[in-house]
C-alpha positions in Angstrom: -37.4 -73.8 -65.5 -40.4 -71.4 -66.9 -41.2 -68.6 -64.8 -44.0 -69.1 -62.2 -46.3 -66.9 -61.5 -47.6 -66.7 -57.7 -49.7 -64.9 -56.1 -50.0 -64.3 -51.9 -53.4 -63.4 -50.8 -52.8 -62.1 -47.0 -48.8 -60.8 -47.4 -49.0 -58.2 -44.8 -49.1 -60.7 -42.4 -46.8 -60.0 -39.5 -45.3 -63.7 -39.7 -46.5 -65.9 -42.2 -46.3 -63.0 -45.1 -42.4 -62.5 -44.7 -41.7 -66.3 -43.7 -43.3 -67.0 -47.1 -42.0 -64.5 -48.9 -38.6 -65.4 -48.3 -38.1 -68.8 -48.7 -39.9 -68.5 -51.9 -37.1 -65.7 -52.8 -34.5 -68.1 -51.5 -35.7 -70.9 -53.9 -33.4 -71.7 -56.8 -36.5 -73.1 -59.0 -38.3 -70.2 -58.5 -35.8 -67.6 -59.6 -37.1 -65.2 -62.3 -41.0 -66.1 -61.4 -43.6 -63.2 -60.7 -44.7 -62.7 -57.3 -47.7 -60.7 -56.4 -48.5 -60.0 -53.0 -51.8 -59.0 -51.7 -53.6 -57.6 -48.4 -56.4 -55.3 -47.7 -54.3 -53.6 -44.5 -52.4 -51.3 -47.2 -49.8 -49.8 -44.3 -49.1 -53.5 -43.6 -48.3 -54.5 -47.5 -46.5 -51.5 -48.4 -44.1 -52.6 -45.5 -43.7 -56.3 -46.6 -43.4 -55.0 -50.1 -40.3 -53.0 -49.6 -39.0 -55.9 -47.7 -39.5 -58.5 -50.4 -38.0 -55.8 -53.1 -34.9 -55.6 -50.6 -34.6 -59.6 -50.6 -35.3 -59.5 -54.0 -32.3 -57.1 -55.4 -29.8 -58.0 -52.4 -30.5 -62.2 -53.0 -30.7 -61.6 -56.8 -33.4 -63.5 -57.3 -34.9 -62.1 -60.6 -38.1 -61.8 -59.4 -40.7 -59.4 -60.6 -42.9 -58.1 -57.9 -46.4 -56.4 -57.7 -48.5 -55.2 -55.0 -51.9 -54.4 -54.1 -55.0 -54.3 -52.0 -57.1 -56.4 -54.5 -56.7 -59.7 -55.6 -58.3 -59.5 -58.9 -55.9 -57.7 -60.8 -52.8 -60.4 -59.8 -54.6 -64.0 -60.6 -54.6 -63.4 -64.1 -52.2 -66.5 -65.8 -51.4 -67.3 -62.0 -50.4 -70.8 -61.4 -50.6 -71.1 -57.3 -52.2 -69.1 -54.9 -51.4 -68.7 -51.2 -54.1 -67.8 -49.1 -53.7 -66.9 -45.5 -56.4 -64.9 -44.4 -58.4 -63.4 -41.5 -61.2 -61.6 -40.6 -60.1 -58.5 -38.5 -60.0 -57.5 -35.9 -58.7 -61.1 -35.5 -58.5 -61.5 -31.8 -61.3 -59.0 -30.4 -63.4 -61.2 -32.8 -62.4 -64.6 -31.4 -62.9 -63.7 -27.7 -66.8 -62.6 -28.9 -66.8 -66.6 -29.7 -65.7 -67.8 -26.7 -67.8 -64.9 -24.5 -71.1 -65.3 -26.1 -71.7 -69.3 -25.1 -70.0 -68.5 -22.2 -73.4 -66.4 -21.1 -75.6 -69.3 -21.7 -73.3 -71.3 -19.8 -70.7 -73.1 -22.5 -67.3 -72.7 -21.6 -65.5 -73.7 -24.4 -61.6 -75.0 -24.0 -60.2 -72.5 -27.1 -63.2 -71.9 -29.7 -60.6 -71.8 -32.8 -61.5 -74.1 -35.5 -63.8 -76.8 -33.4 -66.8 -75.7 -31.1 -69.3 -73.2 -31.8 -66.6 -71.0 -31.9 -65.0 -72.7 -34.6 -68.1 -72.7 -36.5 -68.5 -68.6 -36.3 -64.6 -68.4 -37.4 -65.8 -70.6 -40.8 -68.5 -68.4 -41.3 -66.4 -65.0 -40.8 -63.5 -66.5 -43.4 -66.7 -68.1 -45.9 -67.0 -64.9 -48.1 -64.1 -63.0 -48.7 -62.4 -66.9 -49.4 -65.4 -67.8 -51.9 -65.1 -64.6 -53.8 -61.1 -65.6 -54.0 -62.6 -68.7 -55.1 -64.5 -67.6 -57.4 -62.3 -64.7 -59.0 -59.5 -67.8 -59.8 -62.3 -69.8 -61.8 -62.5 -66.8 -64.0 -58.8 -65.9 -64.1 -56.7 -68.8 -63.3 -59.0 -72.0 -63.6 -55.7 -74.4 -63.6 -53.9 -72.6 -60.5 -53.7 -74.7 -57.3 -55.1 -72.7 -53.8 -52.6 -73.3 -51.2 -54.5 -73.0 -48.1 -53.2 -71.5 -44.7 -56.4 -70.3 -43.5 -57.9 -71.6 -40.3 -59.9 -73.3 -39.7 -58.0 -75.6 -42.0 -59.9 -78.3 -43.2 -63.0 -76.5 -43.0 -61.8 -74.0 -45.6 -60.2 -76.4 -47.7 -63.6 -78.9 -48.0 -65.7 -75.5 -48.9 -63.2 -74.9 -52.0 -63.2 -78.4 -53.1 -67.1 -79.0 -52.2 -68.6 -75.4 -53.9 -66.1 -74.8 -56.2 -64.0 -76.2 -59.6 -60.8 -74.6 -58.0 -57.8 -77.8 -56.7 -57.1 -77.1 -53.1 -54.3 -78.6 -50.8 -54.0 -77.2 -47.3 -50.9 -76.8 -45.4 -50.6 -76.8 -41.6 -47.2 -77.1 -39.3 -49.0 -79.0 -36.3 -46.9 -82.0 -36.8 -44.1 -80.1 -35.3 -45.7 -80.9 -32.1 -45.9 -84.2 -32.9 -41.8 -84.6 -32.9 -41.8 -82.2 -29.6 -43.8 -84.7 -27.7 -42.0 -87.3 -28.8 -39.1 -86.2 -28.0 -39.3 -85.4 -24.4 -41.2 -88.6 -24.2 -38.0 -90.6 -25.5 -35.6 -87.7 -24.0 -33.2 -90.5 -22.6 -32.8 -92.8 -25.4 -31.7 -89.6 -27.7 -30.2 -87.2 -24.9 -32.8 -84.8 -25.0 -32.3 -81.9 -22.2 -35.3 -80.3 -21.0 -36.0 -77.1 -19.5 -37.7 -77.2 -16.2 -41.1 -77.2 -17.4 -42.4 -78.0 -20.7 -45.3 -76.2 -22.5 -46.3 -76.9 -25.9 -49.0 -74.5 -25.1 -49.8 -72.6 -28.6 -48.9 -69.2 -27.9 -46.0 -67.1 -29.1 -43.8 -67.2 -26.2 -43.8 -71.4 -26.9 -42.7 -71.2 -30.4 -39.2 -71.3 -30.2 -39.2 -74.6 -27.6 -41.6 -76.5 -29.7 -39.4 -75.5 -33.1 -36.1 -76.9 -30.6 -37.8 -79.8 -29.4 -38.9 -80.6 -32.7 -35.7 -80.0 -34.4 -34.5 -82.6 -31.8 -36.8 -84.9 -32.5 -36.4 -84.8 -36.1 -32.8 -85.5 -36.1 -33.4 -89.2 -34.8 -37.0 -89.9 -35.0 -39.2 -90.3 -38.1 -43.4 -89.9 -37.5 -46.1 -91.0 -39.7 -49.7 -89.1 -39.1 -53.0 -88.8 -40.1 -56.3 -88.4 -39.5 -57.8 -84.3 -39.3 -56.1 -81.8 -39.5 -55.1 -80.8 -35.8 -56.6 -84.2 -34.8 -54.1 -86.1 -36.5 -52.6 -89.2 -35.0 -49.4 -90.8 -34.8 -49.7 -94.2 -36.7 -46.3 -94.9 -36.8 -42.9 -93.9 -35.4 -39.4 -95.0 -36.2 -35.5 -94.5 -35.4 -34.8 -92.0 -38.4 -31.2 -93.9 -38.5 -32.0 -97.8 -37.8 -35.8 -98.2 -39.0 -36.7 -99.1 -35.4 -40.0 -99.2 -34.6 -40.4 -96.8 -31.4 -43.6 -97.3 -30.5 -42.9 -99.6 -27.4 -40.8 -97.2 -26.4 -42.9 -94.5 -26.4 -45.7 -96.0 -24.7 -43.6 -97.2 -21.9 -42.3 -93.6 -22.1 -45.5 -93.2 -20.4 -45.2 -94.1 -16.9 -42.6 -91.4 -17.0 -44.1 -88.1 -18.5 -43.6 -85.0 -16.8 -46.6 -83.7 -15.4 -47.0 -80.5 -17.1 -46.5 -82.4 -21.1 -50.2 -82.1 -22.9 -51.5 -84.0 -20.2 -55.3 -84.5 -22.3 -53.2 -86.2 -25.1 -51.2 -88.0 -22.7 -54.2 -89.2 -21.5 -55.9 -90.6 -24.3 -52.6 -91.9 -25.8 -53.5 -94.1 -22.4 -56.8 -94.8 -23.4 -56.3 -95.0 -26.7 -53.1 -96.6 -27.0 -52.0 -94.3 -30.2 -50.3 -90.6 -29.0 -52.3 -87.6 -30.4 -50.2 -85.4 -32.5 -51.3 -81.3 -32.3 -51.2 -80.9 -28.6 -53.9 -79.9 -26.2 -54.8 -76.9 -27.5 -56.4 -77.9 -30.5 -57.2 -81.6 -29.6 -59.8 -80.3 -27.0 -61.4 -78.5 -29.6 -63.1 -81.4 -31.0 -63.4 -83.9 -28.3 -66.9 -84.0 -25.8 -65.1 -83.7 -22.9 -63.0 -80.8 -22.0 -66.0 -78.9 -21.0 -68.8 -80.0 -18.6 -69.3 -77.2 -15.8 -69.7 -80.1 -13.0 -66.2 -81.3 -13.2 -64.2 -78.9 -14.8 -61.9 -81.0 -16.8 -60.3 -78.0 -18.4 -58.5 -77.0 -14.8 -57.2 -80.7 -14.5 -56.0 -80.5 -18.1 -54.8 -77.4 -17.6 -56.4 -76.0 -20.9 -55.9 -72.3 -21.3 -57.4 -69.8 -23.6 -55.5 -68.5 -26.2 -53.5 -65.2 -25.4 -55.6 -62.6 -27.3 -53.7 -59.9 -25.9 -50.0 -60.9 -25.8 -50.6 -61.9 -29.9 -52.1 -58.6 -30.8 -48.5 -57.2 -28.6 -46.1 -60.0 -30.6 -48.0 -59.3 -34.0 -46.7 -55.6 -33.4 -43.4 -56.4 -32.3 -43.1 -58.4 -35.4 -44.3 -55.2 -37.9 -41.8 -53.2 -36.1 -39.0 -55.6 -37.3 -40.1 -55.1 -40.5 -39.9 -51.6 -40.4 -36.5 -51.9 -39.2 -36.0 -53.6 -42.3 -37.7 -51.4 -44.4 -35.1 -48.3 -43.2 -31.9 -50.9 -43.6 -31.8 -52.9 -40.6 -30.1 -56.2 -40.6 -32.0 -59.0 -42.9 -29.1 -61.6 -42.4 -31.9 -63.7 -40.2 -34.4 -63.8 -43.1 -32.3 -66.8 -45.1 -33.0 -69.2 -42.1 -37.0 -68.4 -41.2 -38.8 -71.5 -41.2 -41.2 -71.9 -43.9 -44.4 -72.6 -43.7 -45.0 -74.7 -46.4 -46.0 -73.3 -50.1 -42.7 -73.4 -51.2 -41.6 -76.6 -50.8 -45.0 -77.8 -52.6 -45.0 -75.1 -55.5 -41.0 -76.7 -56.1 -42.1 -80.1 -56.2 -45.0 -79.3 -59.1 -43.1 -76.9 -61.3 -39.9 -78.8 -61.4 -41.4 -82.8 -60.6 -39.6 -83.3 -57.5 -41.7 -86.6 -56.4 -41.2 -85.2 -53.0 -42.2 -86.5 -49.9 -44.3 -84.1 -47.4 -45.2 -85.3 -44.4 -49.1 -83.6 -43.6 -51.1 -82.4 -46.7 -54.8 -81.6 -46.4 -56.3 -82.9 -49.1 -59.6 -84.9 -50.1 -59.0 -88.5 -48.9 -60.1 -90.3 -52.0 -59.9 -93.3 -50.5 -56.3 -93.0 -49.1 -57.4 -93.6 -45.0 -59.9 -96.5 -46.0 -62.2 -95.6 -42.8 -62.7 -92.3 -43.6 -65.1 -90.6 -46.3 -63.7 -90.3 -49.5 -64.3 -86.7 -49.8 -63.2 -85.2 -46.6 -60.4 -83.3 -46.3 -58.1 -85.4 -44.2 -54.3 -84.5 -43.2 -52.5 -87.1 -44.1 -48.4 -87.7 -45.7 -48.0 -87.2 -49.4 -46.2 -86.8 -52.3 -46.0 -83.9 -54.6 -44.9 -84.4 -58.1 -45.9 -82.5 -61.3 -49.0 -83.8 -61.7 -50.1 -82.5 -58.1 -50.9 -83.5 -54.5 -51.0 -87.2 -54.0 -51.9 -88.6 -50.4 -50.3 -92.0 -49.5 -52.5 -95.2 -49.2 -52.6 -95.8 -45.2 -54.2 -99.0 -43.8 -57.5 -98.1 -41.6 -57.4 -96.1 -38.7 -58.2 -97.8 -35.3 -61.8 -98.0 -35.1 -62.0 -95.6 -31.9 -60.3 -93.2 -33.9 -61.5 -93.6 -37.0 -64.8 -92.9 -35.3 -63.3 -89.5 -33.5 -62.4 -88.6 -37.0 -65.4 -89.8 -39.4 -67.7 -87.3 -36.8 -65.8 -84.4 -37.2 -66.2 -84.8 -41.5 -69.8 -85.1 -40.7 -69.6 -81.8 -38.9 -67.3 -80.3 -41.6 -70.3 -80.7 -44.4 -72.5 -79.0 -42.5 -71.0 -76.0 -41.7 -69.3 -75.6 -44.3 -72.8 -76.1 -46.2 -74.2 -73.6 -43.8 -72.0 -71.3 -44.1 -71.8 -71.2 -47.8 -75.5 -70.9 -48.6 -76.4 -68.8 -45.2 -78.7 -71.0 -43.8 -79.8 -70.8 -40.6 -81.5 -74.5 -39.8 -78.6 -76.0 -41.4 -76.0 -73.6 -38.8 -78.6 -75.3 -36.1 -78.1 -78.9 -37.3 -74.5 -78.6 -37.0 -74.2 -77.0 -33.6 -76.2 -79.9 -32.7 -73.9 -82.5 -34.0 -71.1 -80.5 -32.3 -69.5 -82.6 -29.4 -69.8 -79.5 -27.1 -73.2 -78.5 -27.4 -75.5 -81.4 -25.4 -78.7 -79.3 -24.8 -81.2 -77.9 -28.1 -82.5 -74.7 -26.5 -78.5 -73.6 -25.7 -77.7 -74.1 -29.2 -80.6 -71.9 -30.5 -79.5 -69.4 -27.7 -76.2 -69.0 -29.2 -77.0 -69.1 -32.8 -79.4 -66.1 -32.0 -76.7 -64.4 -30.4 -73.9 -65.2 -32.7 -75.9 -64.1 -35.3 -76.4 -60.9 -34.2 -73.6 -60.1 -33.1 -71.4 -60.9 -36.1 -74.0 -60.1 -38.8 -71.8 -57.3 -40.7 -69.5 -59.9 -40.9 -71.7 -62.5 -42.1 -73.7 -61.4 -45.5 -74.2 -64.5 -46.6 -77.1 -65.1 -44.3 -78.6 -61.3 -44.6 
């Protein structure tokens, strides 16, 4: 195998930069490759760095490994780079998007990737991700961008739309997918449950959903598409007999517990298909999760993302590191779960035709009722010659409608947000399905504006 050379744009990361790190160490196809890891917080990449140089001599990997606060002086000759970035101060930052509509009387469900909230965390992430952009047409025209980077597909359509530069994106969300489906068919395949079940995305819920999912796995086989974190489950089989589960999972039903992502259980009643990323980020693109007469997000029980107990785990999670770093125990680092890039940059450099169930990548015609050049999440298959989607039949036409709206919305700020432009920023909080009255969306542009304008120069 020839060496590879990769590049990780965001390394320091607390969890993503170590997961990735070492299952790319832990690949035998990569063994010998470059690795060049990359974060502006220099405290933060020192730390990973002496972590992946530790993996690195004790696995015998072979790996050459660089380090440094810009990105520019690691792309040249690269041949994938992994982006996983944020805008810091990451969480003070998102609770300014969900504060500022609050005041003119928008209460959005979690203000992540959909929602005016969404739209400000696109427009944060726009620059310094153009400027990677840009940098790799120079220095690695041929390298493939593995995107991380939320929100997802928002990212992902602004490479492929403003740039020459391939793009896939990667996103774990279908893990909740198998979690639901396993406590929904907990008594055909013996599934145990704890008392209450939250799929809830926040730290403390990782572990359950990565069980439950792990349960699911071993008996169950999904196929999804649609958006990414508004993907649906098309099909669903026994992983051992080919069975199609479907009937049982909608007569699952009439049984759910209570407390199971009861806004996708809910439309999987409406809508007849079950909702694969869970509450959190299905309300983020759907109309109603937040009128102030009825307050759907109490019955839902839709709660905010906690901005507090992340910045506390994120910390926790550099003091591990730094454990490791002075010779603490690194035994647990061969079974972290990957997040993806590995498993994708295998398949290319050694032709693995391999099957990955959710890719971000344009649709090309792949999900016939969808636009052809929106970034849909969908199963593929990654070979040497790249990132291939699989040809699905039509969505449902509800669906399919959910889903062609959002790509609508996608263009638009991602357009906005790449040339700056104000009116266009207004046209899309106006298409947004939480925004319903003009002089509230020009309230909180004005505000948002202000309020993050060192972070936005693009519309100086």
């Amino acid at each position: 195998m020839n060496p590879t050379k990769i590049v990780i744009i965001g390394a320091g990361s607390a969890i993503f930069g170590p997961n990735t790190i070492a299952t790319i160490l832990r690949s035998p196809y990569l063994q010998g490759s470059e690795l060049a890891l990359v974060d502006l917080d220099e405290t933060s990449l020192d730390r990973v760095t002496q972590v992946a140089r530790r993996l690195n001599r004790e696995w015998q990997s072979e790996m050459r490994i660089s380090a440094g606060t810009e990105h520019c002086p690691h792309l040249d000759g690269a041949d994938f780079v992994v982006v996983s970035i944020e805008v810091s101060p990451r969480e003070k930052l998102w609770r300014k998007d969900w504060e500022i509509p609050l005041r003119h009387g928008l209460r959005q469900p979690y203000a992540e990737n959909g929602g005016p909230g969404g739209m400000m965390h696109t427009f944060r992430q726009i620059p310094p991700l153009m400027q990677i952009v840009r940098d790799m047409e120079s220095l690695c025209p041929r390298a493939l961008l593995i995107n991380f980077s939320n929100p997802l597909p928002r990212l992902t359509r602004a490479v492929t739309k403003h740039s020459t530069i391939r793009a896939v994106g990667k996103c774990h969300q279908i893990a909740v997918g198998y979690a639901i489906a396993a406590v929904l068919l907990r008594e055909q395949y013996g599934v145990e449950l704890p008392e209450s079940v939250s799929l809830h995305s926040d730290p403390g819920n990782v572990p359950l959903v990565h069980q439950l999912a792990r349960l699911g796995r071993e008996n169950i086989e999904i196929r999804a598409a649609g958006l990414n974190h508004f993907t649906w489950i098309l099909d669903i089989r026994d992983r051992h007999t080919g069975r199609d589960l479907y009937p049982d999972l909608r007569e699952a039903l009439r049984t759910v517990p209570p407390e199971l992502e009861p806004l996708s259980m809910d439309l999987f009643d409406a809508f007849d298909y079950c909702p694969v990323p869970g509450d959190t980020h299905l309300a983020e693109y759907l109309p109603w999760t937040h009128d102030p007469q009825t307050s759907p997000w109490e019955r839902y029980n839709l709660r905010l993302y906690d901005w507090d107990a992340n910045e506390m785990f994120r910390e926790f999670s550099h003091h591990r590191l730094a454990q490791m770093v002075e010779g603490g125990a690194i035994d647990g680092m061969r079974e972290v779960h990957s997040e993806g890039a590995v498993e994708i940059i295998e398949a290319i450099i050694a032709n693995l035709n391999r099957y990955e169930e959710a890719v971000n990548i344009p649709n090309d015609g792949a999900i016939p009722n969808l636009p052809s050049e929106a970034i849909v999440e969908l199963p593929g298959v990654v070979a040497g010659d790249g990132v291939h989607g699989l040809t699905l039949d039509p969505l449902p036409a509800p669906i399919a409608e959910l889903c062609r709206r959002e790509t609508a919305l996608v263009d638009l700020v991602v357009d906005a947000g790449v040339h700056g432009d104000r009116d266009l920023a207004l046209q899309a909080l106006l298409l947004d399905p939480m925004i319903n009255d003009v002089h509230q969306a020009r309230v909180i542009l004005d505000d948002y504006l202000d309020a993050f304008a060192e972070y936005l120069p693009q519309f100086c």
